[in-house]
C-alpha positions as CSV (number, residue, x, y, z in Angstrom):
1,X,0.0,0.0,0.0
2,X,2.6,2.5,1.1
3,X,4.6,1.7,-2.5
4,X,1.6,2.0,-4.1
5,X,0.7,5.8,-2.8
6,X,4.6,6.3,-3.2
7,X,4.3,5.8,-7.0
8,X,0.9,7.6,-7.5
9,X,2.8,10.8,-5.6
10,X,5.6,10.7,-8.0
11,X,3.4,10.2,-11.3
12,X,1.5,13.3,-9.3
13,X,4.9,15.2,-8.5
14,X,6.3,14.3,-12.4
15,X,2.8,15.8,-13.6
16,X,3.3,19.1,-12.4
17,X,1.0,18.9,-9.8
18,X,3.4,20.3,-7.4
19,X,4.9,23.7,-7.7
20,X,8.0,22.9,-9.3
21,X,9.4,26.7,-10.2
22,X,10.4,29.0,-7.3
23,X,10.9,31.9,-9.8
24,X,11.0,34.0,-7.1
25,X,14.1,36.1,-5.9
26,X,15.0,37.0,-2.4
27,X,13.2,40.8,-2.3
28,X,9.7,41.1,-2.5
29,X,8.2,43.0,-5.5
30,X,7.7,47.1,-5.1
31,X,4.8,47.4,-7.0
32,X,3.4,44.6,-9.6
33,X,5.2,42.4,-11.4
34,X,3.9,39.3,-13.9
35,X,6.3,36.5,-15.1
36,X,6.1,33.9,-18.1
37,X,8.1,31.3,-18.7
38,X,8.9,27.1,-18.9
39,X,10.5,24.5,-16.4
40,X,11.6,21.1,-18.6
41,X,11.1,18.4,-16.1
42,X,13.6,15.2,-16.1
43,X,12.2,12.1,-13.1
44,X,15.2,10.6,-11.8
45,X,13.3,7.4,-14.1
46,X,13.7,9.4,-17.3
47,X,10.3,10.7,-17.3
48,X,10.3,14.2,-18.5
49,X,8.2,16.9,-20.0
50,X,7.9,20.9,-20.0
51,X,5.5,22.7,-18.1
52,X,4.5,26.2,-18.7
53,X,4.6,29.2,-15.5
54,X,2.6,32.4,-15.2
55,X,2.8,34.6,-12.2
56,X,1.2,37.7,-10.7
57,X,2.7,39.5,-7.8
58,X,2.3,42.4,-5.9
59,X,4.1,44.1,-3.1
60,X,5.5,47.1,-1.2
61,X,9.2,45.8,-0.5
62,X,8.6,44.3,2.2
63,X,5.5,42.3,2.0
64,X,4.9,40.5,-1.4
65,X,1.2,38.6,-2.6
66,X,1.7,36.6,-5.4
67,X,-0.1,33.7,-7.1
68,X,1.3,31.5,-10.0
69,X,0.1,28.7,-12.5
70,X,1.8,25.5,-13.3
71,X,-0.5,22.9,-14.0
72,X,-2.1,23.9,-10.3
73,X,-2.5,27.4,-9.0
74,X,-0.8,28.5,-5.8
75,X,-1.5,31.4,-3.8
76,X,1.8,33.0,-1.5
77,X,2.9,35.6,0.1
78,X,6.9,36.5,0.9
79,X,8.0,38.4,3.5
80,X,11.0,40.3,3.9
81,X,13.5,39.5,7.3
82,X,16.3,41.4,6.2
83,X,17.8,42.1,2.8
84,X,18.8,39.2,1.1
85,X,16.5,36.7,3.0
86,X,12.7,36.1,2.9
87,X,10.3,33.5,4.3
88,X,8.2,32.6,1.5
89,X,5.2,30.1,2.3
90,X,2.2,29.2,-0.4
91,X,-0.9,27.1,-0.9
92,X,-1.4,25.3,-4.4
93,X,-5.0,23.4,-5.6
94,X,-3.2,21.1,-7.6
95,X,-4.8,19.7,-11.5
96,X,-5.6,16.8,-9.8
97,X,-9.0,18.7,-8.4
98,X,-10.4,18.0,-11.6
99,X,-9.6,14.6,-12.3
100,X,-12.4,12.0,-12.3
101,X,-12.2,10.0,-8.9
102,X,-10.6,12.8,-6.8
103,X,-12.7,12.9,-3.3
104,X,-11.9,16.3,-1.5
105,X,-10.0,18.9,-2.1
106,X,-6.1,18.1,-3.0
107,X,-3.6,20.7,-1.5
108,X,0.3,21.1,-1.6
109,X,1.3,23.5,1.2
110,X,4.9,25.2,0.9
111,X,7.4,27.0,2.8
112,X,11.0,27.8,2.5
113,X,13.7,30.6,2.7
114,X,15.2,32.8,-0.3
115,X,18.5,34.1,0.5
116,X,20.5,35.7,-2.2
117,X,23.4,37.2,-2.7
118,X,23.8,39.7,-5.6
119,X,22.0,38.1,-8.7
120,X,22.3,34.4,-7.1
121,X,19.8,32.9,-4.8
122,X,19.5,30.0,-3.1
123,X,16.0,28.5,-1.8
124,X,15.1,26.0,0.5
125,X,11.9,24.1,1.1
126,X,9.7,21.7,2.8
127,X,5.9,20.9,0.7
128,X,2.8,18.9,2.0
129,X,1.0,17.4,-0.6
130,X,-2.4,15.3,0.2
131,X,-5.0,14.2,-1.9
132,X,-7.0,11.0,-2.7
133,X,-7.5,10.1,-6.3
134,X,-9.9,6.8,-6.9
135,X,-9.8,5.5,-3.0
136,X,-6.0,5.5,-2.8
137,X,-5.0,8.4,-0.3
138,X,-1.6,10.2,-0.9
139,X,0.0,12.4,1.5
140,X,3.4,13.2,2.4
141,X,6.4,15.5,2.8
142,X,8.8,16.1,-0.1
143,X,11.6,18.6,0.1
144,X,13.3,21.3,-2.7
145,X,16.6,22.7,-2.7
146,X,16.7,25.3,-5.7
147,X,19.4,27.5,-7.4
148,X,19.0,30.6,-9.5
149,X,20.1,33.3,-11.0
150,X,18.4,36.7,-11.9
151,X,19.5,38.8,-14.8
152,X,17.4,42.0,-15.5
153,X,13.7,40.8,-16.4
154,X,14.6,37.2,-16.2
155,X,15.3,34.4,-14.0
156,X,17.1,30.9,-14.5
157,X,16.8,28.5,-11.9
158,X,17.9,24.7,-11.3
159,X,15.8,22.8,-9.1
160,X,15.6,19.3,-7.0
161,X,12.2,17.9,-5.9
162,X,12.5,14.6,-3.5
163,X,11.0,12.9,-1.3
164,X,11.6,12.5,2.5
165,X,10.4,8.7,1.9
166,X,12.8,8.1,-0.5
167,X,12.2,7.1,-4.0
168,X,12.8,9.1,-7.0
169,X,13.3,12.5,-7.6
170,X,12.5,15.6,-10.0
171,X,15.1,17.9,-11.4
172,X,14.0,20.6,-12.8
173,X,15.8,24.1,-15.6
174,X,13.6,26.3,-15.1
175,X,13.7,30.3,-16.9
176,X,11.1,33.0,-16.7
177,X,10.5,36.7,-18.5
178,X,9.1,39.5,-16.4
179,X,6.9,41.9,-18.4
């Protein structure tokens, strides 16, 4: 049983049902600020894919709201604790709400640091995902350790997604464009 939900969280996890872009440097926005872009996707299997990103965010320099779009929709908010270093935390409804046998609502719950220094940051974090597709229940802890690099109006960014279970992974090149 516990393989079983194991596998259906990393078909979930290499699906793009958890957020798998941070995208987000260290200081929050001053004003508003939207972001397109693409994360290709590589499973530690060889299972791959590209996902497409959009993000909204808005902020005062010290307090930023954001939501984002990556095959689920998260809502955040990142707050400033000195420059260089913000506590970012989010909430995503994951695609899986709208597939057929899905009792509840599914929810990945995030939280992390971004520190940076100069252009390069570094991020962090810990997600909850839990959800329950066709009677089989799937909940657990994964971690992300992510690595970017801002460059005026865009953002690359290398990512690993894993679980604290063990099992396979999710690396993730990520890039976004802000408008």
């Amino acid at each position: 049983m516990r393989k079983l939900a194991l596998a259906v969280a990393a078909s979930a996890v290499l699906s793009g049902c958890l957020p798998v872009s941070v995208l987000r440097t260290p200081e929050p926005v001053n004003g508003s600020s939207v972001s397109v872009g693409l994360s290709g996707v590589v499973g530690t299997g060889g299972e791959g894919g590209v996902l497409p990103y959009l993000a909204f965010a808005r902020g005062d320099g010290e307090t930023e709201f954001n939501a984002s779009a990556q095959l689920g929709v998260r809502a955040g908010v990142k707050q400033r604790l000195e420059p260089g270093l913000s506590l970012d935390a989010g909430l995503t409804l994951p695609y899986v709400l709208f597939v057929p046998g899905t009792v509840g609502i599914p929810v990945v719950v995030d939280v992390g640091l971004l520190a940076g220094l100069e252009a390069f940051y570094l991020s962090p974090r810990v997600q909850w995902i839990g959800f329950s597709v066709d009677g089989q229940a799937v909940s657990g802890w994964v971690y992300q350790l992510t690595g970017g690099y801002a460059f005026p109006g865009f953002v690359l960014e290398l990512s690993y997604l894993g679980s604290f279970q063990g099992g396979g992974g999710l690396f993730s090149l990520s890039a976004a464009m802000r408008l």
